[in-house]
Phi, psi and omega in degrees: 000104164262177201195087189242285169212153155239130198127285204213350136244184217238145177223133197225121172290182171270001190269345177273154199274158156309323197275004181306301172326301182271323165325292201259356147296345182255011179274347177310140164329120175071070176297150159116212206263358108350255169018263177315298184285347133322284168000289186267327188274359167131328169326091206294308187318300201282287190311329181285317162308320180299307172290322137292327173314306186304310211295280160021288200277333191241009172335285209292287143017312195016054192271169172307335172297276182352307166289335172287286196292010174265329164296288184313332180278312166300318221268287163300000193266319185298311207274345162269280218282297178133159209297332181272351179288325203287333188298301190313308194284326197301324173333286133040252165323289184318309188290303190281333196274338168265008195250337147253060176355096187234160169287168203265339168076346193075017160317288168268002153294351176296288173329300138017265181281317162352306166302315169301316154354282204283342194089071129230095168290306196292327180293347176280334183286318217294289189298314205280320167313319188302297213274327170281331176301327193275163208286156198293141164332154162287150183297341176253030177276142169263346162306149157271080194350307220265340209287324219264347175276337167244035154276318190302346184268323154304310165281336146295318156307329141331293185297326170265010173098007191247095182267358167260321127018295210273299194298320184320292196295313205288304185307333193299303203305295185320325196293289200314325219268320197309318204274348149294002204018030168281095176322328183312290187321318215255341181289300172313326165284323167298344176265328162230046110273349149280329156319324175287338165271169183248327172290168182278283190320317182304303197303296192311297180288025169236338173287322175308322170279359160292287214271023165279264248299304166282000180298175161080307197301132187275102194082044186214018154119214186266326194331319155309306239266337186282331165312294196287291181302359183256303205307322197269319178322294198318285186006314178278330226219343185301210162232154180323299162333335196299133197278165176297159201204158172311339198254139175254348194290138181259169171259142202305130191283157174287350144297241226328344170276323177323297147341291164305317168270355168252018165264344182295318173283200173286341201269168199283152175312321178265015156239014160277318188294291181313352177276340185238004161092001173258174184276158160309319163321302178304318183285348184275318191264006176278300167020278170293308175330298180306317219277312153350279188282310208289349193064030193242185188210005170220195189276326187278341187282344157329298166301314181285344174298303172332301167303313171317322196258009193030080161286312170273000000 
């Protein structure tokens, strides 16, 4: 009986055999116990390389190696590659692993947020009722099977407007990952939850709390790249007012939002300056400004950004 991650360490039931287990640590880049410890310590790149090689070698078979590892492959893929890659293995996964009856891993709750991701709500709620029917883990497993599922339902509530619904479910999901201590897990919760919230201050202090969790940290995904983008949103969004803070980006001034929603019409940039009353010139150079912080270089990608960050 071993015990490493499902994620971001490898977590093995007692019901599976060793050699699912030594297949698939040892399938890491330098196999053997180097391998094996890249692996268990969190290296999302190298375990997904790993894990696909395995899922490959064991496809035609459908064997229990398989079933581990084809999860296990949906799993790092989400926290790398990203979440529409991830949906097809997490399926997969899902499918083999009740079909040798193994435990579900937090597989399809994985699968979940996946969906949410991407925005298909009804397949995230869909998976997260799945993922709350199975029956609960033994007390010494240490993942929370169920945690990645009431993010996903959070942000499916989110997405329909219902946001204390959404921080409910979402804060239930942060508490299993706090007493799991895994930054990743945890970090990722603290990030939507703050989406969920409306204070500034609140918002703030769960994105501070994302990147202390993620400083440093090595091999562990997209997680950064999801930090760093809640740091600049808040940013953009601050209030004048706002005490020093983790985030450096600045925010768009109020001309300049002014702008910005009047880039949304039809009208030409020298008929936006005659609407606020300015030279073209001004309006061309609040422009370049927006295009500046939001980090973009045209109009339309200016709006879609915009629209992400709910600007308008």
């Amino acid at each position: 009986m071993l015990e490493g991650c499902d994620g971001v360490h490898i977590s093995i039931s007692g019901q599976d055999e060793p050699a699912v287990v030594e297949a698939v640590v040892a399938a890491a880049p330098g196999s053997g116990h180097a391998g094996s410890r890249t692996v268990a310590g969190g290296d999302m790149e190298v375990a997904r390389t790993a894990f696909m090689t395995i899922a490959d070698q064991e496809r035609s078979s459908q064997s229990i190696i398989f079933a581990q590892a084809i999860g296990l492959a949906g799993l790092s893929t989400f926290w790398t590659t990203g979440p529409l890659e991830a949906i097809p293995l997490l399926l997969e996964g899902v499918t083999a692993r009740r079909r040798e009856s193994l435990r579900d891993g937090g597989i399809t709750a994985l699968l979940a947020l996946a969906y949410a991701e991407v925005g298909d709500w009804t397949a995230a709620e869909d998976a997260a009722a799945d993922a709350f029917a199975l029956p609960e883990p033994d007390e010494w497993i240490g993942y929370p099977d169920r945690m990645a599922a009431h993010y996903a339902l959070g942000k499916a509530r989110l997405a329909r407007g219902e946001r204390d619904e959404a921080a409910s479910r979402i804060s239930t999901g942060l508490g299993m990952a706090r007493e799991w201590v895994e930054p990743v897990f945890v970090a990722y919760g603290c990030l939507a939850l703050a989406d969920a919230r409306t204070d500034y201050a609140e918002k703030r202090a769960l994105v501070r709390e994302a990147r202390t969790l993620t400083d440093g940290l090595e091999g562990r995904g997209r997680i950064t790249e999801l930090v760093a983008a809640a740091e600049r949103k808040l940013a953009l969004r601050r209030p004048h007012q706002q005490t020093a803070g983790t985030v450096h980006v600045d925010p768009l001034t109020d001309r300049e939002l002014d702008v910005l929603r009047l880039l949304r019409s039809d009208l030409s940039l020298r008929e936006i300056a005659n609407e606020l009353y300015i030279s073209h010139n001004t309006a061309k150079s609040y422009t370049q400004s927006i295009y500046r912080k939001l980090g973009v270089t045209s109009r339309s990608a200016a709006l879609e950004t915009a629209s992400d960050l709910d600007l308008f």
